[in-house]
C-alpha positions as CSV (number, residue, x, y, z in Angstrom):
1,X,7.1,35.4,22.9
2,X,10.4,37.2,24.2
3,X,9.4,36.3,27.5
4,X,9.3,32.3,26.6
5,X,12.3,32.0,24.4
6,X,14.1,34.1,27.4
7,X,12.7,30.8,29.2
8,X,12.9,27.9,27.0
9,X,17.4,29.7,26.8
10,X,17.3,30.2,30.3
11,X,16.1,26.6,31.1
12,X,19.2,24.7,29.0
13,X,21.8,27.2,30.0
14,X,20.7,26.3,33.7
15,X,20.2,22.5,32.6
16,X,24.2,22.9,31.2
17,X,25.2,25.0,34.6
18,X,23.7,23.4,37.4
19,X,22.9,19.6,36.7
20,X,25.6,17.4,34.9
21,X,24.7,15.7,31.6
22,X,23.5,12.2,34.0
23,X,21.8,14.5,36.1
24,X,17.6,13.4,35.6
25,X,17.0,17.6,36.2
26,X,18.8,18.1,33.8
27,X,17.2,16.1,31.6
28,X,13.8,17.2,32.2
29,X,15.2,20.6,32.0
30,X,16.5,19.8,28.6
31,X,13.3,18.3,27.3
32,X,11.0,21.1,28.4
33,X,13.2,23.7,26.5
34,X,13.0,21.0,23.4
35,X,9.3,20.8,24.4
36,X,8.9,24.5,24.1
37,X,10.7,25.5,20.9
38,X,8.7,22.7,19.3
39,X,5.5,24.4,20.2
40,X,6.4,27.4,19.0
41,X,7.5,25.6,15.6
42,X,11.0,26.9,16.1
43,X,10.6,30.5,15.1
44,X,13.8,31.7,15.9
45,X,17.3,30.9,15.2
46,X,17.5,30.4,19.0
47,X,14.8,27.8,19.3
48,X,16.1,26.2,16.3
49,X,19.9,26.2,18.1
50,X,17.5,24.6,20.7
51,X,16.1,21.9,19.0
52,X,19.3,21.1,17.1
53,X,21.3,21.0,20.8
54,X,18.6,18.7,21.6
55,X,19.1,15.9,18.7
56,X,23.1,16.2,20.2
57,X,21.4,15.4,23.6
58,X,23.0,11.9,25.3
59,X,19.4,11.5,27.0
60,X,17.5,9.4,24.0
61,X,13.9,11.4,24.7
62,X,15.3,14.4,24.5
63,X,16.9,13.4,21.5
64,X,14.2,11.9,19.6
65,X,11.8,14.3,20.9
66,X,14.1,17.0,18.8
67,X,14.4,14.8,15.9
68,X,10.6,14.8,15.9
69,X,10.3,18.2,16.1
70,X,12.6,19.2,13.4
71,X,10.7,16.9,11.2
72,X,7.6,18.5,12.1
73,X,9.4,21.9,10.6
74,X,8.9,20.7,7.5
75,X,12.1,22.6,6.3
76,X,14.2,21.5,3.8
77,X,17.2,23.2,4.7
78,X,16.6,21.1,8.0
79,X,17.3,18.0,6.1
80,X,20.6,17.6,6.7
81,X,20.0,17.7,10.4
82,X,18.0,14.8,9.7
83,X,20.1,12.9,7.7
84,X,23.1,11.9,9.4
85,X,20.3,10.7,12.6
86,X,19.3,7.2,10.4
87,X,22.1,6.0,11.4
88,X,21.4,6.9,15.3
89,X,22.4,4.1,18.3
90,X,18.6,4.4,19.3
91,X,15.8,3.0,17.3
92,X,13.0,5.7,19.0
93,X,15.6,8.6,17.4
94,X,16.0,6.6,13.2
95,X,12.0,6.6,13.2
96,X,11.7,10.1,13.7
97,X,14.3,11.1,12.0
98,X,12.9,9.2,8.8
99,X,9.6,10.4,9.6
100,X,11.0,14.0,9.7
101,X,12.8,13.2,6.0
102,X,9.7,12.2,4.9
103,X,8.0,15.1,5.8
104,X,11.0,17.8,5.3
105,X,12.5,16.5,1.7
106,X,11.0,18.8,-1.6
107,X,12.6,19.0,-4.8
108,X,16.2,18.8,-5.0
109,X,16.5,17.2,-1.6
110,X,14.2,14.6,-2.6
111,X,17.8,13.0,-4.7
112,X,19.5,13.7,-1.3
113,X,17.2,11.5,0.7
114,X,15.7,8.5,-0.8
115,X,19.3,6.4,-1.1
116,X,19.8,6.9,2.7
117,X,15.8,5.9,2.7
118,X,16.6,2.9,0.7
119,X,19.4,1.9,2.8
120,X,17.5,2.0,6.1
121,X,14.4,0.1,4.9
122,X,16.6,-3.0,3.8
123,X,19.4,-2.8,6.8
124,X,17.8,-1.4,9.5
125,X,17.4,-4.6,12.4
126,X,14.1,-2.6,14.0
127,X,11.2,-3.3,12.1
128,X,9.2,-0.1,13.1
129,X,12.4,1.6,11.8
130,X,11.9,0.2,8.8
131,X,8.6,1.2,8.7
132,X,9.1,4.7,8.8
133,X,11.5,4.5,5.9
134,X,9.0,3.1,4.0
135,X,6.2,5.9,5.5
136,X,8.7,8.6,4.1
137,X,9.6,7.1,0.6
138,X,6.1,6.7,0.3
139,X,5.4,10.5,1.5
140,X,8.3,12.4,-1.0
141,X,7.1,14.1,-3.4
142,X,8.3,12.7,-6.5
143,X,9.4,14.7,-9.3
144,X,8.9,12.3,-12.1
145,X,7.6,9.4,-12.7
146,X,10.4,7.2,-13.1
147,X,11.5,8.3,-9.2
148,X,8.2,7.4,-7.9
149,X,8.2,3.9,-10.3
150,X,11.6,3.2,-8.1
151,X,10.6,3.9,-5.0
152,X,7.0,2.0,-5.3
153,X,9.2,-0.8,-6.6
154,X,11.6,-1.0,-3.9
155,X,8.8,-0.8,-1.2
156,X,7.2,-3.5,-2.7
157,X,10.5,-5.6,-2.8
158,X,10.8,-4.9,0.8
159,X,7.7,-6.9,1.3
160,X,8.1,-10.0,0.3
161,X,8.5,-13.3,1.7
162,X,11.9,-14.6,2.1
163,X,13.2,-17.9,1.8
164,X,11.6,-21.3,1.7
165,X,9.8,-20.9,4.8
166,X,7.7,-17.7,3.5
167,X,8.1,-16.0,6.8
168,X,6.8,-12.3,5.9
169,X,9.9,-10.7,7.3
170,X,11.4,-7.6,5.0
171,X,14.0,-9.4,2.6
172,X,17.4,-9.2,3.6
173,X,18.6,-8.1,0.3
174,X,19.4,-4.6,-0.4
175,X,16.6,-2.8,-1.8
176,X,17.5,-1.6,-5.6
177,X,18.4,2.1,-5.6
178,X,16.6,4.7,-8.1
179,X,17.1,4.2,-11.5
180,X,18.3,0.5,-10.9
181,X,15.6,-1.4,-11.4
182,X,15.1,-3.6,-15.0
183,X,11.0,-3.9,-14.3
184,X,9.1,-0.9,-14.1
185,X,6.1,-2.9,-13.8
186,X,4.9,-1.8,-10.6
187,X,1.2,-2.5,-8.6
188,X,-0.5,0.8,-8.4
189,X,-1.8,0.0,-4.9
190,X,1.8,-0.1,-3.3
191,X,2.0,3.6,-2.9
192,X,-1.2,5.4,-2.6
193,X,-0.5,8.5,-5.2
């Protein structure tokens, strides 16, 4: 175990030395130490320091890779990490980071993420982006009823047809936020629960 986080730091502080930041060796350098303290589920702080140097990483595998696996942590003190990553240049890195929300957010945190949620499933231009969004709202673990009522509701809304033409696409409109919504008649079957 000492012997592969030794490697997994010994890999990015070459990766930093010897090949600049364009460099592709550095970049496969980078996402085999990413690689690595995902395996081992991040067990240290210096595989987590890692992971996190990874999601700063201008190479987008890398990046998304290490968004991935800090979802896959399933930490909620992780969540920050996560959230400020919605709002990523790169499509692959928003869907894992809303993935890893989905999977990280518990109990207070759950207030903390669904707006951001919200926000991405009615303004994000990538539908599989979207998608995720809706994966994770669907995923938290609600508190109350009322939360989950709001969030079934607002993936529901995001489904429907818009405009004349009926074309199936996710309606432009902003998706109501928690505790916004007037009908709290909801179908059952939008969120499996």
């Amino acid at each position: 175990p000492l012997r592969d986080l030794l490697t997994a730091g010994t890999l990015l502080l070459v990766a930093g030395c010897v090949a600049g930041p364009s460099d592709p060796t550095h970049e496969r350098l980078e996402l085999a130490a990413v690689m690595q303290a995902e395996d081992h589920r991040a067990r240290t702080e210096d595989e987590l320091e890692i992971l996190r140097a990874g999601a700063r990483s201008a190479d987008t595998t890398v990046r998304s890779t290490a968004v991935r696996a800090i979802g896959r942590l399933e930490r909620t003190d992780l969540v920050s990490d996560l959230l400020h990553l919605l709002s990523d240049e790169e499509p692959a890195v928003r869907l894992q980071a809303a993935f890893g929300l989905g999977q990280s957010a518990s109990g207070p945190a759950i207030d903390e993420v669904t707006m951001p949620l919200y926000r991405v499933l009615s303004r994000d231009p990538d539908e599989d982006v979207r998608a995720a969004a809706a994966h994770a709202l669907g995923r938290l673990p609600y508190p109350d009823h009322e939360l989950l009522n709001d969030a079934q509701q607002a993936l529901y809304r995001s489904t429907l047809p818009t405009g004349e033409g009926h074309t199936g696409e996710t309606v432009d409109a902003e998706v109501a936020p928690p505790g916004s919504m007037a009908d709290r008649a909801t179908p059952t079957h939008v969120v499996g629960v």
